[in-house]
C-alpha positions, 0 to 999 in steps of 0.5 A: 493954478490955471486963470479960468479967464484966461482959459475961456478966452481962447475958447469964446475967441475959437468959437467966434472964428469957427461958427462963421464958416460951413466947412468942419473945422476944429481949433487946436492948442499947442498941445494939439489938443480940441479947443473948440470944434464948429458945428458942422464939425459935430454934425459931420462927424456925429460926436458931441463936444463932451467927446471933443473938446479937451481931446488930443486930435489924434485920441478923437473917436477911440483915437480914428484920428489917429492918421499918420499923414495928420500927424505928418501935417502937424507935426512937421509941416505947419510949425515950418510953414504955419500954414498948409493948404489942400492936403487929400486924405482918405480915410475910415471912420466908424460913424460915417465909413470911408470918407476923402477929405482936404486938410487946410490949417493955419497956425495963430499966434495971438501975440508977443509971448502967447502961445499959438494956436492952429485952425484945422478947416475939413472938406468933404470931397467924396462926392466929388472925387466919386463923380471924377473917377465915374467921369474918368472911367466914362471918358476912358470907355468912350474913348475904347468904344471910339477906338474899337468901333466897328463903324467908322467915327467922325467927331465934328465942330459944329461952327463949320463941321469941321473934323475934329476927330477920327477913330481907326475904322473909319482910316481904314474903311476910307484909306485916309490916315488920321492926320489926312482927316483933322480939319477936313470936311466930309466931302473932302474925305469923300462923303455926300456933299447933300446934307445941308448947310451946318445951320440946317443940320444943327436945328434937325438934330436939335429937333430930333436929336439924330439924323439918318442918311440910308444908302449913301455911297461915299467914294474911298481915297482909292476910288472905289464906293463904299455903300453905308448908312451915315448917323449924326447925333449930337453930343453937346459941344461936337457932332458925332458921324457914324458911318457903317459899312453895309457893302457885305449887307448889300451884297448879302441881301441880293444873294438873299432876294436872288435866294428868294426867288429862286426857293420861290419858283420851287415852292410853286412849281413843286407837286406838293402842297404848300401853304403857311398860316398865322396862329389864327388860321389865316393864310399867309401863303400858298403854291400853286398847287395849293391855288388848285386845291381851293379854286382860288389864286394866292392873293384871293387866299392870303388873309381868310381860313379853311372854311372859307373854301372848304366845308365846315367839318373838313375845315374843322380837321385841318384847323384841329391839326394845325392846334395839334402841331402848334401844341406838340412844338414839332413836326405833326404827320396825318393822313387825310383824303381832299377833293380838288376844286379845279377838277373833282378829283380826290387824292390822299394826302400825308400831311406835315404840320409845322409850328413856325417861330421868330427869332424871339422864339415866339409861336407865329403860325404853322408850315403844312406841306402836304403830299399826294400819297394816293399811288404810293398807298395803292402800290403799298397795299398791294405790296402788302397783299403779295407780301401776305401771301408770300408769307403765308405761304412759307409760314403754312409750309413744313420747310423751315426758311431763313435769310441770312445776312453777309455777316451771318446775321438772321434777318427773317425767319418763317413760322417753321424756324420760329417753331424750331428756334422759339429763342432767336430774337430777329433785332439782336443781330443774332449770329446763325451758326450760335443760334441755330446750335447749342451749345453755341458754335464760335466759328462758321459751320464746317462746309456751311452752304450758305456760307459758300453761297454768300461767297459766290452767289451759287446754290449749295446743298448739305445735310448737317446733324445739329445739337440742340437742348432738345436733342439731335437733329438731322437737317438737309440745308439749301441755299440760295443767293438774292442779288441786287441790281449790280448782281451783288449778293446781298443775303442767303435764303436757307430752305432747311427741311427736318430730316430726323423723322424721315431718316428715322422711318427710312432706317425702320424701312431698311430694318422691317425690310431686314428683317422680312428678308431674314425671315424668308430665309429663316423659314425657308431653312426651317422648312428645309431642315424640318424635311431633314429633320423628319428623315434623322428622327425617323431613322433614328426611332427606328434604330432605338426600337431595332436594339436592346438596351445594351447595344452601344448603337441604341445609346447613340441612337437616343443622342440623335433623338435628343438632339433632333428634338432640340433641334425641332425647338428651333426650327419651330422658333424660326418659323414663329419669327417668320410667321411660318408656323401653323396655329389655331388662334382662338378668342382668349381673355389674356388676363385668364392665360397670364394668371394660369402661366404664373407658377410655371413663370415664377419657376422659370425665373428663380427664387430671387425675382419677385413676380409682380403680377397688375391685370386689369380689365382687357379686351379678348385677343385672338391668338394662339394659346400657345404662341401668347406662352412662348411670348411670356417665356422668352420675354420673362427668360430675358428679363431674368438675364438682365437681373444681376442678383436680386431684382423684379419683374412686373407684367401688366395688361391694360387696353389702349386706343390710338386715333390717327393724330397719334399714329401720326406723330408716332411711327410704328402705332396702328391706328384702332384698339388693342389690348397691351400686354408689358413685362418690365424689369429692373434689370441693366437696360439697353442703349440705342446701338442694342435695341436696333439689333434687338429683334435680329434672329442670333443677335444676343449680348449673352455668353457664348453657349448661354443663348440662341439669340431667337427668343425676342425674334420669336416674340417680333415674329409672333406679334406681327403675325397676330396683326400687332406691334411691339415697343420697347422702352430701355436705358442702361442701368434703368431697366426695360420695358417691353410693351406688346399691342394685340388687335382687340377682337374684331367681333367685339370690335364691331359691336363697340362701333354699335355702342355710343362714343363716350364724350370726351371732356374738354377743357375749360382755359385751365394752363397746364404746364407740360415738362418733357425732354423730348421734343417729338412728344412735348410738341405732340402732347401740347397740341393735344391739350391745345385741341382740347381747350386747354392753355399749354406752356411748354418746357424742354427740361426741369430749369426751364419749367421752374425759371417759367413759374418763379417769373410769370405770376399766372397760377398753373392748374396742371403740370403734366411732366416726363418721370426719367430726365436729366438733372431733376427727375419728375418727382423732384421737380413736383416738389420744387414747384409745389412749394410755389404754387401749393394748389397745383396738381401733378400727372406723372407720365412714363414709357416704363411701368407704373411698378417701375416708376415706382423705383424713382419715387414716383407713384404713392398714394394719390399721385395721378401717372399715365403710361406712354404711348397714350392716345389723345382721348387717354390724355384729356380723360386723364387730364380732366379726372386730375382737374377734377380732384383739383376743383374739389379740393380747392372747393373743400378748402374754401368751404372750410 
């Protein structure tokens, strides 16, 4: 059994040791087991002593002593020494975290035959070894500082300011080497020898704490002076010296004064007004020139604002500007007209506003630099005015002009151009020969005149066809080199007239011409052949009446006779294609003789061709009764000709009026009214190589011995002889229409002048759309509905009008469009554009026949046609009769 004495005197005997010191310290058996622990052992390490005593040292806290350098201590070291002093642990500890501690123990015996027991005192020393390393680490990074200082360093004593220490720089700045510089003073190595005694400097830094000497030039080892600014601060035990280098300073600030004065003679010698301000409004500065403006010099200036020169609403503009600057952050511009008060005179000023910054960033004023604009303004102006003129001038000419860069680049084009190429976008840089063609060209035109012109700066001609979505077109090219002052040519004018109308007429001239000439020929030979003719048939008649029947020469006689009379057919033929013939015109109701020709006409076709027969109400004509018979003869014979099998053909009568706007886009029309008469057919058609040949007395496309090739001559000759014109509209495999205008009969005609002109409605801003592939009748129709009120948007083909409508919303009232054009026809271009904007009306129009556009889908019931060559008071008629249907329907809609 253990004593319980003996077991509570070693622990009162612990205690009474421990508690009389501050440290931790515990009191350990042999086992090593806590026998005692001190107070300061408990508070430290925040345990109680029912989790201490009884405890092995290395099982305390969930065994955290469980320290290998401890063990180490006790286990192997005090047995041998009974004693151990200073050992540093570092260690982790659950309550109280890291911690750096000194072991010191001490093994007791209590005497002969007991057993030892062992003090373990603790101290904390994390504190302190905290407060060492930051000492440590302060020294090291003065010490780098001290070393790599750009400022030379001396480090004095100060009993006598003697040099204890010198970092490199200041070796270098003044060439002495370190060891040269221990144990010196100042004046030794070449520094001001004015400071003071070492007294006096001690009782300013201890007043001040610093000293500074500004521009002291201290003399290097090799002679030459150093210019700097010397610092004393005192550090405790030793003065520190800073010595700073401020030759590259110095020198910099002459060149920055001598900069100064320089950019000061030109802010006051400059025309411009110059002048800064404070975020106030109060001068800070100002040229001379400014000195000018307000009457006043620069000092009487700085200081005061605006109005104390100016008047108040002035004052108030500037000082408005100058906020605006200030507001937007950047350079502000205006414009602004200022009296000057040295001699009245005014002037107009660009003004530039900017805010100025330190370089803290912070908003301290504004710069204004303001220039006399006044002659400029001047010259500018009437450079405007003649360059309005120039370009009224080309844009008010029919004559395209374009001016082409040296890379080919459209730089400006006139209105004409613009009219002609309405794609070209001036700032894409655009390449002429692409845009000026379609499909695009990739390579210069062949013998491009601009192109040689470019190249040697002459002038160089060319007529040149060009393919455009909108057909072909004939151009006759000028161009003409612009130089600049070295003679360079720096950009091509292009004059470029549209020949196509002009080649156009001078072919109608060539061929009316033709065909006069021919006709002279042809009458004068009918003429001669009917004097030789009267002979044979005469003679002839003769022989048949001298013989009897079964004379062989009276059968020959018959055969001359037959022949003779055929041959009178021809020659009458000729003369009415030379406008030879003898008539006896008569006032006629056309539709009277139309019907009475019907049967005989039906006869002379055949049974397979339907005869369609539309009149309508028409004005007289005056024209031989007979020479109307041979018009429909030929004209219906040729119509039949051109019908493989079965087919139709339709004749029509209507009346027209063409005013001189129409005629004038329209070559060949006669201005005044007629009345038409159209024989159309369905037959193979005609291309444009036939139809110029048309009209040629013997031109036909028939076998040989099926046609005489005088029946369309006898028509043409006919016409013109009745003070009329003829059209024909044809392509192969869609028909021909052949449209006959006859002069509406002058008596009737004079008493319509008697009669009051109808008003001719206009429109009210409606947009209608107009779709037409031929550009001659787009451009002519949409000046019409523009001169009548109406909002026109044009389109060269079917894509085009339905890209238009799918990508502008604007509701479109009316589209007009052309019945036969390439990829969509009229009918389904209607549909596709109905089914965007279903309360849009369609007006179909047609150089063929309302019958025949019939063939191509188009007129049912309701759909509104106009027959080409219409006039323009036909169109806006026409144009406002579709409008109405269009307002009562939509009435009629909202209503119900």
């Amino acid at each position: 059994m253990v004593d319980a004495n003996n077991t509570a005197q070693p622990h009162e005997f612990a205690e009474s040791v421990i508690n009389t010191v501050r440290e931790p310290m515990i009191v350990l058996d042999h086992d090593l087991r806590v026998v005692a622990a001190s107070r300061s052992f408990y508070q430290f390490f925040k345990v109680t002593p029912e989790e201490t005593v009884g405890q092995r040292i290395y099982d305390l806290g969930n065994k955290q002593w469980d320290i290998p350098l401890l063990r180490e201590l006790l286990e192997n070291i005090l047995p041998q020494k009974t004693t151990f002093d200073d050992y540093e642990v570092e260690h982790d500890f659950t309550t109280i975290g890291r911690r750096t501690m000194l072991l010191n123990a001490r093994q007791i015996v209590r005497g002969l035959g007991k057993e030892r027991i062992i003090l373990l005192a603790i101290e904390d020393i994390t504190e302190r070894k905290r407060l060492e390393n930051l000492l440590s680490e302060s020294e090291e990074r003065f010490r780098r500082l001290f070393e790599t200082a750009n400022d030379g360093i001396l480090l004095l004593e100060k009993r006598e300011m003697k040099i204890r220490h010198a970092n490199p720089a200041i070796t270098a700045m003044l060439g002495y080497s370190h060891d040269e510089c221990i144990g010196k003073e100042m004046k030794d190595i070449g520094i001001m020898n004015d400071m003071g005694t070492c007294a006096e400097v001690l009782q300013a830094l201890n007043h001040d704490g610093i000293i500074n000497y500004k521009d002291v030039p201290v003399q290097a080892k090799a002679g030459q002076v150093v210019d700097t600014d010397i610092y004393l601060v005192d550090r405790a035990l030793l003065i520190q010296c800073n010595i700073r280098d401020i030759t590259d300073n110095k020198q910099a600030e002459k060149k920055l004064r001598k900069s100064e004065n320089h950019l000061r003679t030109l802010v006051q010698t400059i025309p411009d007004l110059i002048w800064s301000k404070n975020t106030d409004g109060v001068f800070l500065s100002c040229n001379l020139t400014f000195e000018r403006f307000f009457g006043a010099r620069e000092e009487d200036i700085i200081g005061r604002t605006d109005y104390s020169f100016v008047d108040r609403n002035l004052a108030d503009s500037f000082v408005e500007n100058d906020h605006r600057a200030m507001a937007a952050m950047k350079p502000t511009s205006n414009e602004e007209w200022i009296t000057f008060a040295d001699d009245g005179h005014r002037a107009l000023l660009e003004t530039i506003k900017t805010p100025m910054y330190n370089d803290e960033g912070t908003l301290i004023g504004i710069l204004g630099i303001g220039r006399d604009i006044t002659a400029r303004k001047q010259v500018e102006e009437t450079l405007r005015v003649s360059e309005a003129k120039t370009h009224s001038i080309l844009d008010n000419i029919g004559t395209g002009v374009a001016l082409i860069s040296p890379n080919m680049e459209v730089l400006e084009l006139n209105h004409q151009m613009r009219e002609w190429f309405p794609d070209i976008d001036i700032g894409q840089c655009s390449i002429c020969f692409r845009v000026f063609n379609d499909p695009p060209f990739e390579v210069i035109c062949e013998n491009c005149p601009t192109c040689k012109t470019l190249r040697d700066g002459q002038v160089h001609e060319t007529i040149r066809q060009t393919h455009q979505a909108k057909g072909t077109r004939t151009y006759r090219i000028v161009a003409s080199p612009i130089f600049n002052v070295s003679g360079e040519v720096t950009a091509a004018v292009e004059m470029v007239e549209d020949i196509t109308e002009k080649l156009s007429l001078e072919s109608q001239l060539i061929q009316a011409q033709k065909m006069e000439s021919v006709g002279r020929l042809a009458g004068g030979v009918a003429h001669d052949f009917n004097n030789m003719l009267s002979v044979i048939l005469g003679y002839g008649q003769m022989i048949l009446e001298m013989t009897q029947p079964s004379n062989p020469l009276h059968e020959y006689a018959q055969e001359i006779l037959t022949a003779g009379v055929r041959s009178t057919d021809i020659t009458r033929q000729l003369l009415a294609f030379a406008r030879k013939q003898i008539i006896a015109p008569k006032v006629l109701d056309l539709n009277t003789i139309v019907e009475e020709m019907l049967k005989m006409l039906c006869r002379l076709i055949g049974e397979d061709i339907n005869l369609v027969w539309l009149p309508v109400s028409a004005w007289p004509v005056n024209i031989d009764p007979s020479q109307l018979d041979q018009i429909l003869a030929n004209l219906c014979v040729n119509a039949r000709d051109a019908i493989d099998g079965v087919g139709k053909i339709t004749i029509e009568t209507a009346i027209k009026t063409f005013d001189e706007a129409y005629c004038s886009e329209h070559p060949g029309f006669i201005l005044g009214d007629f009345t038409l008469l159209s024989v159309s057919d369905d037959g193979c058609g005609m291309d444009k190589d036939v139809q110029s040949k048309l009209f040629e007395p013997f031109f036909t496309t028939k076998e040989q011995g099926k046609g005489t090739g005088l029946g369309l001559a006898t028509v043409y000759g006919i016409v013109k002889q009745n003070n009329g014109f003829i059209n024909v509209y044809s392509e192969p495999g869609k028909g021909t229409t052949f449209r006959i205008y006859l002069p509406r009969h002058s008596e009737q005609e004079n008493k319509s002048k008697k009669r009051k002109e109808a008003t001719i409605p206009r429109g009210q801003g409606e947009t209608v759309l107009v779709v037409e592939d031929e550009a001659s009748i787009l451009k002519l129709t949409g000046k019409i509905l523009n001169d009548f009120g109406y909002v026109v948007v044009t389109a060269n083909n079917p894509k085009e009008a339905v890209n238009y409508v799918k990508g502008h919303g604007e509701t479109i009232d009316l589209i007009i469009t052309d019945v036969i054009m390439p990829e969509m026809n009229g009918r389904d271009l209607a549909n596709v554009l109905l089914t965007i904007q279903p309360n849009m009306k369609c007006l179909f129009m047609s150089g063929y026949t309302s019958t025949v556009i019939a063939r191509h889908g188009v007129l049912a019931e309701g759909v509104q046609f106009i027959q080409k060559p219409f006039s323009a008071n036909d169109l806006a008629t026409k144009v406002h009769e579709v409008l109405m249907t269009r307002k009562i329907h939509l009435e009629t809609a909202g209503n119900g």
